[in-house]
ZAFIZA-334642 format. One record per residue (C-alpha): residue in three letters; z, x, y. Coordinates in pm, 1 decimal, decimal comma. Each point is the difference from the previous one (the first is absolute). Example, Ala and Ser with C-alpha at 12.3 -4.5 7.8 and 13.67 -1.06 7.14 Angstrom:
+-----+----------+----------+----------+
!   r !       zz !       xx !       yy !
+-----+----------+----------+----------+
! ALA !    780,0 !   1230,0 !   -450,0 !
! SER !    -66,0 !    137,0 !    344,0 !
+-----+----------+----------+----------+
//
This chain:
+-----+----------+----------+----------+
!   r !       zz !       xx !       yy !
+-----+----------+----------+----------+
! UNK !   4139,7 !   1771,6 !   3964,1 !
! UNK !   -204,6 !    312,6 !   -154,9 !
! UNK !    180,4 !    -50,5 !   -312,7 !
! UNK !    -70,1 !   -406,0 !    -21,6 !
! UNK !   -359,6 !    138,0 !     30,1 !
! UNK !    -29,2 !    222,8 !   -237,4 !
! UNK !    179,0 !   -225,5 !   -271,7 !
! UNK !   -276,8 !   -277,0 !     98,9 !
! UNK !   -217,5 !    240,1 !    -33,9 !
! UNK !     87,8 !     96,8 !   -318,1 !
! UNK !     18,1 !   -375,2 !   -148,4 !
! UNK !   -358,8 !    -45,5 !    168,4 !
! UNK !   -101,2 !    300,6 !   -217,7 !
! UNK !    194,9 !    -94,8 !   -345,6 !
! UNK !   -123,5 !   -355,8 !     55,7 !
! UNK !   -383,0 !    111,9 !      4,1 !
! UNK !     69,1 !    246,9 !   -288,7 !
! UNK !    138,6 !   -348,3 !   -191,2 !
! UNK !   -303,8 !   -180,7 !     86,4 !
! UNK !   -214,6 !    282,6 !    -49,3 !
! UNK !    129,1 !     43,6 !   -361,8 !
! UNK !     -4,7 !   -358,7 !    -67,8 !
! UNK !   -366,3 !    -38,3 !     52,9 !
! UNK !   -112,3 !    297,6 !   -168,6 !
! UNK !    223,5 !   -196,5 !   -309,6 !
! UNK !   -213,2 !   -287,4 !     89,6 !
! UNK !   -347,3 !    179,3 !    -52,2 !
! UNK !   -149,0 !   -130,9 !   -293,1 !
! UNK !   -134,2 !    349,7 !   -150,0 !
! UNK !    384,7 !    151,2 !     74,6 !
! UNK !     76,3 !   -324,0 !   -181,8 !
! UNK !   -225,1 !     33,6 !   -317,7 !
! UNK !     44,0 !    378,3 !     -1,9 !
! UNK !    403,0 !    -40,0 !    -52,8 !
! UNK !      1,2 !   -266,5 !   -209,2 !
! UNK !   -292,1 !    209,2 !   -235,5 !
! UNK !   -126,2 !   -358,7 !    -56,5 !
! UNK !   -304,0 !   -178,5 !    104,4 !
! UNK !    -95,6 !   -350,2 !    -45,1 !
! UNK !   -364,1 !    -96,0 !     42,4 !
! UNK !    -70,9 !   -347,0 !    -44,9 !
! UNK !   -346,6 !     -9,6 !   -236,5 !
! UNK !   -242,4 !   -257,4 !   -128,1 !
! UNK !     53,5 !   -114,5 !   -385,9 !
! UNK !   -246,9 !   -259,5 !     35,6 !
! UNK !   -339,0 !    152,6 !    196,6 !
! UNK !   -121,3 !    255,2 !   -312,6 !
! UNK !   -185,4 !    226,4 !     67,4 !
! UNK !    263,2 !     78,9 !    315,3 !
! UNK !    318,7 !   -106,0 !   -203,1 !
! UNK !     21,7 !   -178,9 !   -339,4 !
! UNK !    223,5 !    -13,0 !   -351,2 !
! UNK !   -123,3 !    253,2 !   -234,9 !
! UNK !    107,0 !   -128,6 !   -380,0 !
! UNK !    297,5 !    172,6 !     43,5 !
! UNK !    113,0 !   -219,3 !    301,0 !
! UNK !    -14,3 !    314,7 !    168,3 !
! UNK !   -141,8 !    -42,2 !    408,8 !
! UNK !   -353,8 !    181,7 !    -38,1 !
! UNK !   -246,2 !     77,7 !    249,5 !
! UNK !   -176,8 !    192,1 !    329,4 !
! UNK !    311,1 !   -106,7 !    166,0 !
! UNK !    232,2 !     56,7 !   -182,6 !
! UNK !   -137,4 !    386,1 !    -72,7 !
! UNK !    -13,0 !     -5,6 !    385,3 !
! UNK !    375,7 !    -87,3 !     55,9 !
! UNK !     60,9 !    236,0 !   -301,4 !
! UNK !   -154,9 !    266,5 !    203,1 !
! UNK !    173,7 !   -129,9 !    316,5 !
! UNK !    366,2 !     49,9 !   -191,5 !
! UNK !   -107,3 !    359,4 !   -157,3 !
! UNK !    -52,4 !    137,6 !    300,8 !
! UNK !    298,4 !    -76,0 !    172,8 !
! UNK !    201,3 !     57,1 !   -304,0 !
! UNK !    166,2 !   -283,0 !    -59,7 !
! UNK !     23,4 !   -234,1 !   -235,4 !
! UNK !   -249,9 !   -336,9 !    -36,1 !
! UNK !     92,8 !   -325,9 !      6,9 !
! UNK !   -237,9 !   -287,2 !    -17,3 !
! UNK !     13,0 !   -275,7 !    112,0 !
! UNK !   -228,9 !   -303,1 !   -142,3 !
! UNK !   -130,4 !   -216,6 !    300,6 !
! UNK !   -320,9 !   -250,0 !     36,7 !
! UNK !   -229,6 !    -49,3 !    292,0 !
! UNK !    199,6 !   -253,5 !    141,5 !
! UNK !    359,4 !    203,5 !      9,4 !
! UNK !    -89,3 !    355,3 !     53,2 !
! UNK !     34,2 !     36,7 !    363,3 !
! UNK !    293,3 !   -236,5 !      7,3 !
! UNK !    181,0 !    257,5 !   -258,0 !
! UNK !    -77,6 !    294,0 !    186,7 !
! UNK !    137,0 !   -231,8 !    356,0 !
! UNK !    308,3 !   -105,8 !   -180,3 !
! UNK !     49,9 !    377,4 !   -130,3 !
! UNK !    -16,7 !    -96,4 !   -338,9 !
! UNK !   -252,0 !    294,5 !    -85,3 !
! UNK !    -58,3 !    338,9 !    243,2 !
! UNK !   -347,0 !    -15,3 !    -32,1 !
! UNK !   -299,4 !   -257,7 !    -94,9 !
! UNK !   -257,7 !    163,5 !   -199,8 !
! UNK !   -214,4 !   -330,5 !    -66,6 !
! UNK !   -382,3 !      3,3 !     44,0 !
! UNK !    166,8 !   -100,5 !    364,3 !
! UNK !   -303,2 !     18,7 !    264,2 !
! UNK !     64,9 !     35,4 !    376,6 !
! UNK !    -32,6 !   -330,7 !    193,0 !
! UNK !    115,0 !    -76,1 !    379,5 !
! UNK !    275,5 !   -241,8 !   -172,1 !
! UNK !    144,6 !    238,7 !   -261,5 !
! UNK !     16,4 !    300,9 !    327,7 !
! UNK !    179,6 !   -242,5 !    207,8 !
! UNK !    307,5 !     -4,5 !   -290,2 !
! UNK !    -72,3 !    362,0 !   -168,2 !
! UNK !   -162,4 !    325,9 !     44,5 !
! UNK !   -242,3 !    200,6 !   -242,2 !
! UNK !    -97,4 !    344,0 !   -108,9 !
! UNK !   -340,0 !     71,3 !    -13,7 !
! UNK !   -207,7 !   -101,6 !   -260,9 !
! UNK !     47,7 !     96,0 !   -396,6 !
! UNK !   -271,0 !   -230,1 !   -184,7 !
! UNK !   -350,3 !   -180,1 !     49,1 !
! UNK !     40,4 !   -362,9 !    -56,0 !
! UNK !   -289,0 !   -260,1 !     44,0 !
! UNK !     70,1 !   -360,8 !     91,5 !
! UNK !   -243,1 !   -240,4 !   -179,8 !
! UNK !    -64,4 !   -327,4 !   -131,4 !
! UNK !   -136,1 !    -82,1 !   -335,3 !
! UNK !   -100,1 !   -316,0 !   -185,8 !
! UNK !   -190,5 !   -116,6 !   -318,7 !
! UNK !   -326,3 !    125,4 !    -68,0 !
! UNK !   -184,4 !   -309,7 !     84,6 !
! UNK !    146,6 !    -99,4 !    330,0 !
! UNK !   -208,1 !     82,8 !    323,8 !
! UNK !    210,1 !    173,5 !    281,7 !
! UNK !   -180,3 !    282,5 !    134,3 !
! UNK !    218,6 !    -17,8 !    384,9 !
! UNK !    272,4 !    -82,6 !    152,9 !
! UNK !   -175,8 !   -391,6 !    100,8 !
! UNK !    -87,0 !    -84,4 !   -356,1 !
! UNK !    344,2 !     58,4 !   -103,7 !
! UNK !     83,1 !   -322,4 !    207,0 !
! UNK !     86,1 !   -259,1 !   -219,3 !
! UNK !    101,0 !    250,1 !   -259,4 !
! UNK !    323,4 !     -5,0 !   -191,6 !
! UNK !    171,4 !    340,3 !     28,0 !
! UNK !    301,1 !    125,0 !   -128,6 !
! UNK !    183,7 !    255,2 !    148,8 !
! UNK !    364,3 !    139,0 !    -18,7 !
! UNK !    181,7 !   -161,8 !    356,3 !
! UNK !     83,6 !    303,4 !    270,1 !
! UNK !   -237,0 !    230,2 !   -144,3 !
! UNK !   -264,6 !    199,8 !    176,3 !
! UNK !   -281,4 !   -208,8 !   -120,8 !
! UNK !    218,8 !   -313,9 !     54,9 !
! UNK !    -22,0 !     91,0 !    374,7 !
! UNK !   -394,2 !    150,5 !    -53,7 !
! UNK !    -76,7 !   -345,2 !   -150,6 !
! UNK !    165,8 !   -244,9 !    287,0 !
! UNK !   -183,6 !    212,0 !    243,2 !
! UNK !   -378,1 !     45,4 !   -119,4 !
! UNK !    -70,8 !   -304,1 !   -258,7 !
! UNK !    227,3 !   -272,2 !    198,1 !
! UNK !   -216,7 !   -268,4 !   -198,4 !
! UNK !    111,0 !     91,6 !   -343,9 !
! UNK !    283,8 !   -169,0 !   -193,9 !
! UNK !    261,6 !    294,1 !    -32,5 !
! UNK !    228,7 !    -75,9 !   -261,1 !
! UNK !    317,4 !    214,9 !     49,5 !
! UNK !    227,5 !    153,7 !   -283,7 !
! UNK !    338,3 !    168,2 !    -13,2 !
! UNK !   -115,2 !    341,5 !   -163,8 !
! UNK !   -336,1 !    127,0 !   -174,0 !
! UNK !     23,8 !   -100,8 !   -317,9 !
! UNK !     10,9 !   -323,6 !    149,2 !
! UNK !   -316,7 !     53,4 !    176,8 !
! UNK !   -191,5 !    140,4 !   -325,0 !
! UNK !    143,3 !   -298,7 !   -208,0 !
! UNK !   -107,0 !   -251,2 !    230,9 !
! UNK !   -347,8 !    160,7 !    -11,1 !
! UNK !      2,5 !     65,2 !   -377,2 !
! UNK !    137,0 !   -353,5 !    -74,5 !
! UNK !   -303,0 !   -135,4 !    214,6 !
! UNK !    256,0 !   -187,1 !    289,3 !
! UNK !   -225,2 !    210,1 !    228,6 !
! UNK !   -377,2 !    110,6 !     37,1 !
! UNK !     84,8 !    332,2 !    160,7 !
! UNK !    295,6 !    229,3 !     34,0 !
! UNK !     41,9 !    272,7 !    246,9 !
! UNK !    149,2 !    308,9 !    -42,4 !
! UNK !    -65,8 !    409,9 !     32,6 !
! UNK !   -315,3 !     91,2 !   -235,3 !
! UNK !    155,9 !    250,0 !   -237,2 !
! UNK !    228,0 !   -243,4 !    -49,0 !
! UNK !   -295,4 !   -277,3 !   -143,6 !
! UNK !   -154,7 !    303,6 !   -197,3 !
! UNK !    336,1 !     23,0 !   -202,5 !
! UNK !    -15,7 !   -372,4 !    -66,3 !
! UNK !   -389,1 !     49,3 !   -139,1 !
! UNK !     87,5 !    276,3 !   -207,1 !
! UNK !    303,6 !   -144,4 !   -155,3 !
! UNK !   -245,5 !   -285,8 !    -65,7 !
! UNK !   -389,8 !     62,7 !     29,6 !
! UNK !    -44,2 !   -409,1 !    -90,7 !
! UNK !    140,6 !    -90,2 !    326,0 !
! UNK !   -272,1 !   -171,6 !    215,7 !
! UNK !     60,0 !    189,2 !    347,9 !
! UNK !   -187,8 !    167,4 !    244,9 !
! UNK !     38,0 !    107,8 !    345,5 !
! UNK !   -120,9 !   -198,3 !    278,2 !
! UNK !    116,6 !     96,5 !    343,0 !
! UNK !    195,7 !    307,5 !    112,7 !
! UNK !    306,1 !    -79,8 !    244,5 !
! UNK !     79,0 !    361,3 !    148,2 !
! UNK !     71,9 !    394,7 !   -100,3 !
! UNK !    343,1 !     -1,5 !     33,7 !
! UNK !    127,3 !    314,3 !   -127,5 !
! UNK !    371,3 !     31,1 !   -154,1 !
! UNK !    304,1 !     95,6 !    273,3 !
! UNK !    363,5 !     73,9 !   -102,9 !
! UNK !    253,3 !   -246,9 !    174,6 !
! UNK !    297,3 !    143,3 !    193,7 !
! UNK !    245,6 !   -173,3 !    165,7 !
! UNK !    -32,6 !    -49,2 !    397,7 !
! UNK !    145,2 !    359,7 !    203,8 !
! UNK !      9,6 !    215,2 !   -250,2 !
! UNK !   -259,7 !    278,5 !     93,9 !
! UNK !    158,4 !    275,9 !   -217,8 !
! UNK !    -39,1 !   -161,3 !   -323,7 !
! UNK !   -358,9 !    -91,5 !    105,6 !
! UNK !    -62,9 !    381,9 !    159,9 !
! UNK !     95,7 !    111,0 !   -380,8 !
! UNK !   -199,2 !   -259,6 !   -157,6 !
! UNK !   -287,3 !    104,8 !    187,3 !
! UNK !     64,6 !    349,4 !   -105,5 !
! UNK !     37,6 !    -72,5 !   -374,0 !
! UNK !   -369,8 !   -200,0 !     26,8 !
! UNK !   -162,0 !    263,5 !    174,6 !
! UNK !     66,1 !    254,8 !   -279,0 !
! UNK !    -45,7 !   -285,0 !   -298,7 !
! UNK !   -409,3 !      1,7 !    206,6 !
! UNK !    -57,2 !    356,9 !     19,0 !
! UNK !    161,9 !    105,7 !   -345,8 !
! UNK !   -251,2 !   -278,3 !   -175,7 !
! UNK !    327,3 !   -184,2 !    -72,2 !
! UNK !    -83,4 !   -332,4 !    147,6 !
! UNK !   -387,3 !     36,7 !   -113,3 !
! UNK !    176,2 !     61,5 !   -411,8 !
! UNK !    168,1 !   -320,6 !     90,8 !
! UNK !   -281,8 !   -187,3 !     75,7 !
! UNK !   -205,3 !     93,2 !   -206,2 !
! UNK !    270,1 !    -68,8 !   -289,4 !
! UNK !     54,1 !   -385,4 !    153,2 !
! UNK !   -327,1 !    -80,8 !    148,8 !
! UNK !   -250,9 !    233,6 !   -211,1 !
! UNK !   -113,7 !    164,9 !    341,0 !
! UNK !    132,9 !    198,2 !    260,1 !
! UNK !    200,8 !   -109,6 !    316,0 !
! UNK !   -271,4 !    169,4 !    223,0 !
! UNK !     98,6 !     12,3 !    389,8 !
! UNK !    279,9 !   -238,8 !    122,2 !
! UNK !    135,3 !    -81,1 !    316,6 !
! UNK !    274,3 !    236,8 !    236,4 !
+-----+----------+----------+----------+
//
């Protein structure tokens, strides 16, 4: 009897070690760590976050961020091109470790994933031609807006300026081109973002009319993995108080991040 004991006491014992061992496999950061890879999924389409350079080379605050993301934990970068409309679904499906995509924080998105703190200032807005009257959210009703579908000011626009006529594309260059091809009045979109699009082309009639929110820049992270997001915060942290993430900034958006959010 003592010995059928012991041995089910031993199985008990090797059967947690097992499971023990199989979910420290499991942990993402284990995960990245032994395969010396990462794969961040990154915006190709939202410049100044993520855009071509003329080398169709990915260029960018975010893409120096996940650079800085992969250098610290020594391992190698891979990115992964994504658009608004795909880049938490990539990071669901496990088709990238990491979203690093001008991604705010919304009460949808932290149902499905979880964030680091914040890494970048990022202004919701919405901006039209010079000559048309929208000072608030009610005189935007009636409005044609386009905006890129599932994005934050997708969701900003629904809620504040319900009267306007939000016309939704698949990524941002599809937004801009609407805009620029005159299929809409307005466009919405983050404001560094509209002050690449004037300096690339000062003749472009556009102003801004209403601000949507502040909604400062997270890293995505799939759901349950608090050591990858423990070492994320870490890694942003240091990139603040070095002057890393202010060089960044200040290299993207021509000022510096200034205080963002825990």
């Amino acid at each position: 009897m003592k010995r059928r004991s012991l041995l089910l006491s031993l199985i008990a014992v090797a059967i947690a070690a097992t499971v023990s061992a199989n979910a420290m496999a499991e942990d993402a950061l284990s995960t990245i760590l032994a395969r010396k890879v990462i794969r961040v999924a990154v915006p190709t389409d939202y410049p100044p976050y993520g855009s071509v350079g003329t080398d169709m080379t990915p260029r960018g605050y975010d893409i120096d961020m996940a650079t800085l993301v992969a250098k610290k934990l020594g391992v190698k970068l891979e990115l992964v091109p994504v658009t608004g409309p795909n880049r938490v679904a990539y990071l669901q499906t496990k088709k990238s470790d990491l979203t690093i995509s001008s991604l705010g924080k919304t009460p949808e998105r932290e149902k499905v994933i979880d964030y680091s703190i914040a890494y970048a200032p990022f202004f919701d807005a919405v901006f039209g031609k010079q000559e048309i009257i929208a000072k608030n959210y009610n005189e935007l009703t009636g409005k044609v807006i386009a905006v890129t579908r599932g994005s934050m000011q997708d969701e900003e626009l629904s809620r504040l300026a319900p009267g306007a006529v939000i016309k939704r594309f698949e990524d941002n260059n599809g937004t801009v081109s609407a805009f620029l091809a005159g299929q809409a009045q307005m466009f919405a979109t983050g404001t560094a973002v509209a002050a690449t699009i004037k300096t690339k082309d000062p003749s472009v009639s556009m102003d801004l009319k209403v601000i949507l929110s502040n909604s400062p820049c997270y890293i995505g992270v799939l759901k349950g993995e608090p050591q990858l997001v423990a070492r994320l915060n870490e890694i942003i942290r240091e990139a603040k108080s070095n002057g890393a993430i202010d060089e960044m900034s200040k290299k993207w958006l021509g000022a510096p991040a200034g205080p963002l959010p825990e």
